[in-house]
N, C-alpha and C positions, 0 to 999 in steps of 0.2 A: 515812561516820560523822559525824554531827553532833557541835558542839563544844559542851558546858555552858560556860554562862553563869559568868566567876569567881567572882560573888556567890554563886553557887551551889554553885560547888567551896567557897568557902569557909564556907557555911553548914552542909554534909557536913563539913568538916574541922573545924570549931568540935563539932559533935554528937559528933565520933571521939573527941574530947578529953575528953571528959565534961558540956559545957555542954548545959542543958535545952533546949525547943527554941524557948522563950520568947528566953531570953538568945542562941543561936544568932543567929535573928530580928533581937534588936535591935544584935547586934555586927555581924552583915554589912551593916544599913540604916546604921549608922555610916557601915564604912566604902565604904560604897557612895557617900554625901555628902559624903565627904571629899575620895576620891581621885575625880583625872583618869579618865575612858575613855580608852581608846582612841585612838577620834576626837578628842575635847577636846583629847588632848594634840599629836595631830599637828597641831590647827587652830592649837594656839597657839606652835609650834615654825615652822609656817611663815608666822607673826603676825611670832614674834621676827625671823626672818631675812629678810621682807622689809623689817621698819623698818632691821636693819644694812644693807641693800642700799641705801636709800633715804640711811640717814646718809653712807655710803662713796661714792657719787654724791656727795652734795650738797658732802662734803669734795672729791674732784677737783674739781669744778667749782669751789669757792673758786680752790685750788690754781690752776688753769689759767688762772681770772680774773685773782686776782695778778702772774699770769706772763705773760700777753698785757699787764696795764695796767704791768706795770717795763717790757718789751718795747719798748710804743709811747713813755714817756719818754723812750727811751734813745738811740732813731730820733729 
């Protein structure tokens, strides 16, 4: 069984409602420009979490830097 397209469910659920099919139309192209797909959103979830990965790297590495350059003062 194939899956409709949300736009689509929603453009059938705007018509249920009593919206013409004009206004339908232009509320699902709404929010069609508005909201994330899908995909969009998973590319920019694993956007987010590899820049924290990248931040949380670059924090240890200060950290260890720090702590090798007290280390070798102290020698």
């Amino acid at each position: 069984m194939s899956r409709m397209n949300p736009i689509l469910r929603l453009r059938r659920l705007f018509r249920q409602v009593g919206a013409q099919p004009r206004e339908a139309d232009e509320l699902s192209t709404v929010l069609d420009e508005i909201y994330l797909s899908r995909q969009e959103f998973e590319e920019r979830i694993a956007r987010l979490m590899a820049e924290n990965r990248n931040q949380s790297l670059l924090g240890v590495l200060i950290i260890v830097g720090i702590g090798v350059g007290v280390l070798a003062l102290v020698n």
